[in-house]
ZAMIRO-787488 format. One record per residue (C-alpha): chain; residue number from 0; x, y, z. Coordinates in steps of 0.02 Angstrom, whole numbers, plus 50000, padded with zeros to 5 digits. Last residue first. Layout:
// residues N
<node ch="A" i="NUM" X="X" Y="Y" Z="Z"/>
...
END
This chain:
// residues 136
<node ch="A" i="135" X="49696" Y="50004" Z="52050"/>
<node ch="A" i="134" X="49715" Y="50114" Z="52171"/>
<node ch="A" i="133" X="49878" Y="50241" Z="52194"/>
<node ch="A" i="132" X="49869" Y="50293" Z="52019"/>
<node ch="A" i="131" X="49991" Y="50443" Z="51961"/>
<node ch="A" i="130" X="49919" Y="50591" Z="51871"/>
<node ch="A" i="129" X="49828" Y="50598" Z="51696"/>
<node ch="A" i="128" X="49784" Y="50473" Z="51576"/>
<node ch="A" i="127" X="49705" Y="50444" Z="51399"/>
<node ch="A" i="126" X="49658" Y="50292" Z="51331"/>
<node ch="A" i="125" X="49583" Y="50266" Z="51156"/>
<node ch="A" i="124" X="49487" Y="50084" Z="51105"/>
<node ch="A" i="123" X="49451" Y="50099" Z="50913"/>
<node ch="A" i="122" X="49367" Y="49928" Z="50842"/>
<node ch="A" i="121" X="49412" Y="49907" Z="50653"/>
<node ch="A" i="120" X="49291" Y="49813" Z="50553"/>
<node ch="A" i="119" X="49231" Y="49976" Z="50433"/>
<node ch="A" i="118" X="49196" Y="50055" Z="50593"/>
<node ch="A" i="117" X="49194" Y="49965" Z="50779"/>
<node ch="A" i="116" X="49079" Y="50033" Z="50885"/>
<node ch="A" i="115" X="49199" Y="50147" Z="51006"/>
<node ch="A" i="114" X="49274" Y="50125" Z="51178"/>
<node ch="A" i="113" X="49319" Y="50275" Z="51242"/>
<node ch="A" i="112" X="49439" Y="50260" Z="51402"/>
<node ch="A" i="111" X="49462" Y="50402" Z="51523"/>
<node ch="A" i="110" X="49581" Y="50412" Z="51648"/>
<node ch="A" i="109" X="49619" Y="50526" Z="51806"/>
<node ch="A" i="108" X="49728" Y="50536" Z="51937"/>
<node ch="A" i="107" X="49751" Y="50647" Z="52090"/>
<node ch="A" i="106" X="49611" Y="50733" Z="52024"/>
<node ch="A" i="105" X="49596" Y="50917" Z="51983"/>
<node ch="A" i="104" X="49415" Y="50948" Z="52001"/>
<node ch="A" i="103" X="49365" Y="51061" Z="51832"/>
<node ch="A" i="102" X="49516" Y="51062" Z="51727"/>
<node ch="A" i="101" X="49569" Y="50896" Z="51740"/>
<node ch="A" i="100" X="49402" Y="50836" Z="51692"/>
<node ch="A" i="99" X="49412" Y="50942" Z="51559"/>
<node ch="A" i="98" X="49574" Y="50884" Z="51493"/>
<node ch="A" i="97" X="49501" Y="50707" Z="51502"/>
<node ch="A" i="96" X="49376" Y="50774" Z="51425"/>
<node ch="A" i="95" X="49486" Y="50840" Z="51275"/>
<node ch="A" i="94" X="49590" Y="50689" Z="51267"/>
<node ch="A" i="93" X="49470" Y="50548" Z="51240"/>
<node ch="A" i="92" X="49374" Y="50650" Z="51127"/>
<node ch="A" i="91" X="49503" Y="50690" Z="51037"/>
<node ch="A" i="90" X="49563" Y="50529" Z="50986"/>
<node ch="A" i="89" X="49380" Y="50486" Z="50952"/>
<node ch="A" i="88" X="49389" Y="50620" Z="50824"/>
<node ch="A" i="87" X="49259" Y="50760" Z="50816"/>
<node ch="A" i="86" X="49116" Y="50858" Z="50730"/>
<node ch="A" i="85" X="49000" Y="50888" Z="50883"/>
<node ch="A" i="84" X="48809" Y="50828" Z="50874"/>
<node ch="A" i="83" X="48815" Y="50710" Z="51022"/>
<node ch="A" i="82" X="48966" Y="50785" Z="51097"/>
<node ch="A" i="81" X="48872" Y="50933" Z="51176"/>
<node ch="A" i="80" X="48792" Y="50771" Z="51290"/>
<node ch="A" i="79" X="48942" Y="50739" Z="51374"/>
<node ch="A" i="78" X="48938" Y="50903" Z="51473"/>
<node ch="A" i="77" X="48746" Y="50866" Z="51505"/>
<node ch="A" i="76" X="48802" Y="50721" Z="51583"/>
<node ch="A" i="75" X="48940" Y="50797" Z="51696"/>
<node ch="A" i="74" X="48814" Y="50936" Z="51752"/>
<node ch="A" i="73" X="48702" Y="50804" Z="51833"/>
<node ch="A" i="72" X="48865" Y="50726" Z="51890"/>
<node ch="A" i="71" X="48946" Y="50799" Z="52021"/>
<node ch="A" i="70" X="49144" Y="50793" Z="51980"/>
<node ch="A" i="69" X="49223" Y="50756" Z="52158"/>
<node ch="A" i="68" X="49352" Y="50891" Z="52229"/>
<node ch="A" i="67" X="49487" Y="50898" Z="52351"/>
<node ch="A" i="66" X="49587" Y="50765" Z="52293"/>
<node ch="A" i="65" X="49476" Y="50631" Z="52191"/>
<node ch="A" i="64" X="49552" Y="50476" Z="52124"/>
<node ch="A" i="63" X="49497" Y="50447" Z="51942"/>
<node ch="A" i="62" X="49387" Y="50331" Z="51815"/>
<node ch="A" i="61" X="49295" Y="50393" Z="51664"/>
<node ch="A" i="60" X="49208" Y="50274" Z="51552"/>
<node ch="A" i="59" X="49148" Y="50332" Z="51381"/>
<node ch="A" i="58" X="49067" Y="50178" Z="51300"/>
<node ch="A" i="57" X="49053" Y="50218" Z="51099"/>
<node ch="A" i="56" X="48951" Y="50264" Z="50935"/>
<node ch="A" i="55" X="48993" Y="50364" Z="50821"/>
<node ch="A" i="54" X="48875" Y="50450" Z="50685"/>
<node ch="A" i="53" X="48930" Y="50488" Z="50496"/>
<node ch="A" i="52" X="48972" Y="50676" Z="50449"/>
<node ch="A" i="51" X="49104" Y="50591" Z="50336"/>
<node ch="A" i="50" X="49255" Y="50712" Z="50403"/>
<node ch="A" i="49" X="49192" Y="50784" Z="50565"/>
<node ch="A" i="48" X="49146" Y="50615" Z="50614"/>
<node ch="A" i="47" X="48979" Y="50648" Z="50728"/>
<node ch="A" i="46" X="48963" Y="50611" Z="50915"/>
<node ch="A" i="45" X="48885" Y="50500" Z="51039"/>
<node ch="A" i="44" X="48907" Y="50395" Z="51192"/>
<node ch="A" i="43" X="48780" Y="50255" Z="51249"/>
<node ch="A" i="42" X="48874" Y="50163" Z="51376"/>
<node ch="A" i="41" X="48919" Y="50317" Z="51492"/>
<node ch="A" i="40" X="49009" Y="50258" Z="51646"/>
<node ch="A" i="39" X="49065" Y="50336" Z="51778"/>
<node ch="A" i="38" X="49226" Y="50253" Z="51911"/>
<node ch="A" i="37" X="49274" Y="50327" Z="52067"/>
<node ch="A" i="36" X="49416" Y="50247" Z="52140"/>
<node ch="A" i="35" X="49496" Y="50296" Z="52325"/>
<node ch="A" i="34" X="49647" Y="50384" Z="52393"/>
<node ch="A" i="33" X="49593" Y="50432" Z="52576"/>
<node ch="A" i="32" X="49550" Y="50621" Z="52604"/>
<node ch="A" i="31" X="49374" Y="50575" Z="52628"/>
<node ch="A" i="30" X="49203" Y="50717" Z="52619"/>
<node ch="A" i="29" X="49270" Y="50785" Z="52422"/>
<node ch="A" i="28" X="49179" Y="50943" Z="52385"/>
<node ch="A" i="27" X="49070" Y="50960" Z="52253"/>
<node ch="A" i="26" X="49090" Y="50986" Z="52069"/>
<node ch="A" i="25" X="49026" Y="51073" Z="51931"/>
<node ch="A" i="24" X="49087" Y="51013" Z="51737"/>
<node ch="A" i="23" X="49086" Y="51201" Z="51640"/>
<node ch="A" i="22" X="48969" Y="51186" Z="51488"/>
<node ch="A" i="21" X="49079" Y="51154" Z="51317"/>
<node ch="A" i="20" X="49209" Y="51260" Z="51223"/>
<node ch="A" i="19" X="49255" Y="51181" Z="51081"/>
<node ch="A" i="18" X="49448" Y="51172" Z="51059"/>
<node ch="A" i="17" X="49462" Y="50985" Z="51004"/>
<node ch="A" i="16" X="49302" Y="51002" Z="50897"/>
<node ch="A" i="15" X="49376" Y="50996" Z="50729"/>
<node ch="A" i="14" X="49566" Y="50993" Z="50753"/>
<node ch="A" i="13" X="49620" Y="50829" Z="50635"/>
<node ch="A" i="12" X="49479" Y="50895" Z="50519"/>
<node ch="A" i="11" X="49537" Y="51081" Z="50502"/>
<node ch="A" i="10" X="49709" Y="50985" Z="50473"/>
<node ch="A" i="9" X="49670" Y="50905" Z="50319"/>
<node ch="A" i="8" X="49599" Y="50721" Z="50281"/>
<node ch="A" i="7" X="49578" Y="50680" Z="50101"/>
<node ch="A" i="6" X="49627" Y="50500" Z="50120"/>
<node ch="A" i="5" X="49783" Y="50550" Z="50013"/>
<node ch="A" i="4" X="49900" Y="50400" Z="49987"/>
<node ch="A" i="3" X="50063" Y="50423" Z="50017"/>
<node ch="A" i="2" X="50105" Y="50264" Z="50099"/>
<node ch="A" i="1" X="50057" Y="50156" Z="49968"/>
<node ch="A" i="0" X="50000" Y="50000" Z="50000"/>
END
């Protein structure tokens, strides 16, 4: 195959939806100052290809170890539901709310892992982490 084959993807597309600026994640304050796992679950994620306009469909799980703060989840869900009609990459998607996650309680460690419908027979599992775990 040749390596220089032009799929037609530019830049715009690579960046499409990695700045967007989404509702502000609220949190609460964190009642134990032991190290200990939260772990959310969203098994009916949604967003749009920015390059074929096509649907995705994935598991967003979110694990981390709260420090001060724990992400309160009525705001967290309507967070994740911008994505639903946002032009985006699952690589992105991984990363940006893992940034915003970061952002809005600064965990001791964080991770989120999309697991997306597999496309054309290729199943896309993207991992992104932040901090050092201390439970496993």
């Amino acid at each position: 195959m040749d390596k220089d084959i032009d799929f037609g993807y530019t830049k715009d597309h690579a960046r499409k939806g990695a700045n967007t600026q989404l509702p502000a994640i609220q949190c609460w304050e964190n009642q134990y100052k032991r190290d200990y796992l939260i772990k959310i679950v969203l098994p009916e994620f949604t967003s749009v290809c920015p390059k074929t306009g096509l649907p995705d469909f994935g598991v967003i799980t979110i694990e981390y170890i709260p420090d001060e703060l724990c992400l309160e989840l009525k705001s967290l869900k309507y967070y994740l539901l911008e994505y639903r009609d946002m032009g985006i990459f699952m690589e992105n998607i991984a990363n940006k709310i893992l940034d915003d996650v970061v952002k809005a309680c600064n965990p001791k460690a964080a991770r989120i892992t999309g697991e997306f419908t597999p496309r054309g027979g290729l199943k896309s599992v993207i991992v992104a982490e932040h901090g050092k775990w201390t439970v496993k």
